[in-house]
N, C-alpha and C positions, 0 to 999 in steps of 0.2 A: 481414427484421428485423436490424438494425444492435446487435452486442453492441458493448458500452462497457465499459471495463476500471475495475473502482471498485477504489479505497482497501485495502488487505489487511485481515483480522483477525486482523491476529496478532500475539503476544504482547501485547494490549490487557487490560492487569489490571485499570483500573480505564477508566470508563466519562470519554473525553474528545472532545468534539465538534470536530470542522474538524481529522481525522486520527485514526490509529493511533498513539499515542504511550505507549507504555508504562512509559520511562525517561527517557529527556529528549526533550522535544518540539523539533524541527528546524524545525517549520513556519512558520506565519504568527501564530501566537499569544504562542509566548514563545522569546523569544532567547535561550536556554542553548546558547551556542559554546563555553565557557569551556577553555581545556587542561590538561590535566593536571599534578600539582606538578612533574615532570619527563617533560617533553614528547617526542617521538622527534621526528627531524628526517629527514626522507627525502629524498632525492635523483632527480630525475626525466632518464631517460637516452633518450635518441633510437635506437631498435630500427630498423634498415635491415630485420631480414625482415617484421616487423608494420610498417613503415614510419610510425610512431606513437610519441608518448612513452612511455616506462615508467616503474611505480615501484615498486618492491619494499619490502613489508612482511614482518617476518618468516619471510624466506628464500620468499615467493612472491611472482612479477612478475603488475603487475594494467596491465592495457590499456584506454584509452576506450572505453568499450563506447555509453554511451546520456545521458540526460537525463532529466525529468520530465516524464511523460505530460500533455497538456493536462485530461486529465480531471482531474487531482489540485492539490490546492491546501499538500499537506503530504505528510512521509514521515517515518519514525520512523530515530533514530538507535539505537545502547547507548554505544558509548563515542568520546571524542574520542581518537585514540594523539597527535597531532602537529599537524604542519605541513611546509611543502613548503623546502626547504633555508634562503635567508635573508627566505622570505617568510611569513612566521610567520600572516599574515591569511589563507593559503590552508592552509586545514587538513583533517586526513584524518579521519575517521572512519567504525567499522563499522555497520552497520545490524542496526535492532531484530528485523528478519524474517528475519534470513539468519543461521541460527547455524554455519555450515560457515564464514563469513568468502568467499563466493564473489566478495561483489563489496566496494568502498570506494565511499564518497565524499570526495570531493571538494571543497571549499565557499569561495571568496572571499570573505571576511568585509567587504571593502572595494568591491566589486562593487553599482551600484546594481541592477543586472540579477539579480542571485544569481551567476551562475557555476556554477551548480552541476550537475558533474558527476560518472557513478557508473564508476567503472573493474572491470572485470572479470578477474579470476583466467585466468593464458594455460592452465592446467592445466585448464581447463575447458573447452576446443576441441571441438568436436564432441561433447560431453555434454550431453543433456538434465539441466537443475537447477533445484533452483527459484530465480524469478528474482518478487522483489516486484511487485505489478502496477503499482506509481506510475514505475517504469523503462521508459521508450520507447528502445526500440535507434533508433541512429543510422546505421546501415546499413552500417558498419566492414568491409571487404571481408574482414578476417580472421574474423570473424565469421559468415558467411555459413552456416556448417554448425552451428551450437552452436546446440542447443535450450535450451528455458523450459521451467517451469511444472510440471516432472514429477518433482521430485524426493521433496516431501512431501505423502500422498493428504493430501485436504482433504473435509469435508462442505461443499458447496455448495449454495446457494439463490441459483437465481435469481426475478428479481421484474421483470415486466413492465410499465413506466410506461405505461399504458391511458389517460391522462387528459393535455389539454393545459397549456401554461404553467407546468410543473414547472421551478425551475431550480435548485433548492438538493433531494440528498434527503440525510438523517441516521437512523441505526438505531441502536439500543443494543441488548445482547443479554447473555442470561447463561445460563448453563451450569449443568446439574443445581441451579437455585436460587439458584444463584451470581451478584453481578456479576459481568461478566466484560469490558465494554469497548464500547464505541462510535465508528462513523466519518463521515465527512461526505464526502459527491460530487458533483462538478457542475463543469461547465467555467470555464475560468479568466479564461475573457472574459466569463461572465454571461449566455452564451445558455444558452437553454433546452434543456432534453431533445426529442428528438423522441417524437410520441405514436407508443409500440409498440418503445421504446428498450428493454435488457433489461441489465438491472444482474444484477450475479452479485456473490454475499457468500460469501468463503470461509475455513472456520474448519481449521487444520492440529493438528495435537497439540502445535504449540508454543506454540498461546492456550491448548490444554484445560490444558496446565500440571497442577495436582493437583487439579482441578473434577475430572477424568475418565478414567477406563480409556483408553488409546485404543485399546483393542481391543474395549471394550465401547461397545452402544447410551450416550448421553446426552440427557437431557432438554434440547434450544434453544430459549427464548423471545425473540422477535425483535418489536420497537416500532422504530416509522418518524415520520418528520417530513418533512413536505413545506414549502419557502418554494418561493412562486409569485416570476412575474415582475413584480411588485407590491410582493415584497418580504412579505406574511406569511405569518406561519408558521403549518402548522396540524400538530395532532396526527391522523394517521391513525388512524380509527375502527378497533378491532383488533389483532389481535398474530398471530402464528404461532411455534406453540408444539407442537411435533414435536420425536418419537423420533429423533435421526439417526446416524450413524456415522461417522469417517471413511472415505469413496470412495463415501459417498453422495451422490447428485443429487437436487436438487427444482425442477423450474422450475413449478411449480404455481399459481402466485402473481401477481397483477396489484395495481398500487395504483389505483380508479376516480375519477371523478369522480363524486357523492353526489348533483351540479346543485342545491345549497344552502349554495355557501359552502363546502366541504368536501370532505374524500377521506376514502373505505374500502380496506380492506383484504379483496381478495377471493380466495379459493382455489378450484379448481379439482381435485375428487379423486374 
């Protein structure tokens, strides 16, 4: 069984489809690049021992680390600081999932391709952090020892695509009653999922925000949307609607095929 890395949820306040976007959306949906009323202007230096560009924000140097995973179609920014010395269209910005500031982006605003790359904090060398799942490392030999993914427990669900010609899936979810946010996944070339592919949704204490203790159980309801390879959309018959915590696991869960037109949502417990 092949895991595939989805979309984060986090910080997702309100409920926005094709990404995580909490505060200004970076994706494919709306262009808010705009900079600040006074912009920072950074300076990009050539490191002989990282043998890579550098650029230092606020007294910490960030290093190439990665790019945008093919599974993801969007990533969430919070703030634009800048731009890169007299090329004003290549601008920096921090990320909506990363509140330590571990990594930047990067972004060519003039770029038909995007450009867009995420630099990494050299102070974070051989430390496991969390590291957003729409970032694919790019194999940086300096990098070679620096863990992901372990910095903030998360409640996860994963969910087992059971059924064939999935190629779009979309969840909304909300917390103790709460909206609380929604994301979209599916590969960037428009192939399909494989059947038995296993998406993993994972919620950190930085979406429970003040929905939730996060040292205490919360109530998570979770709705799905399947577009086939056809192009419609259907709403998955069901919800999953569990106690969870964060550093809790649930791979419980399959989305089936109904053989009418249709998906269910089925649990295993």
């Amino acid at each position: 069984m092949k895991e595939l890395k989805t979309a984060a949820l986090i910080l997702c306040s309100t409920i926005l489809i094709s990404g995580c976007q909490p505060h200004k959306n970076m994706g494919n949906k709306n262009n808010n690049f705009d900079l600040p009323v006074n912009p920072e202007i950074f300076k990009t230096v050539y490191d002989s021992d990282y043998k890579e560009m550098t650029i230092e924000v606020y007294g910490r140097t960030y290093v190439d680390y990665g790019s945008i995973s093919d599974e993801y179609k969007d990533y969430s920014i919070r703030d634009c600081l800048g731009h890169i010395e007299d090329h004003e269209s290549r601008r920096v910005y921090t990320l909506a999932e990363d509140p330590y500031d571990n990594y930047i982006l990067v972004k060519n605003l003039n770029s038909y391709s995007g450009d867009t790359r995420f630099f990494r904090a050299t102070d974070t060398m051989r430390k496991d952090i969390f590291t957003p799942q729409y970032i694919e490392p790019l194999g940086f030999e300096c990098w070679c020892d620096s863990g992901r993914h372990s910095e903030q427990p998360a409640a996860t669900v994963g969910l087992i695509l059971n059924a064939d010609n999935i190629k779009m899936l979309s969840y909304e979810y909300s917390i103790n009653g709460r909206t609380a946010g929604g994301c979209e996944t599916g590969h960037t070339n428009g192939s399909p999922f494989k059947k038995g592919d296993l998406i993993k949704v994972y919620i950190t204490e930085y979406e429970l925000g003040d929905k939730a203790d996060k040292n205490a159980p919360f109530n998570l309801s979770i709705t799905f949307k399947v577009t086939d390879t056809n192009d419609n959309v259907y709403e998955v018959k069901g919800s999953y609607d569990r106690q969870m915590m964060l550093g809790a696991y649930l791979v419980s869960l399959s989305i089936e095929d109904d053989m009418t037109n249709g998906y269910y949502l089925k649990e295993d417990i």
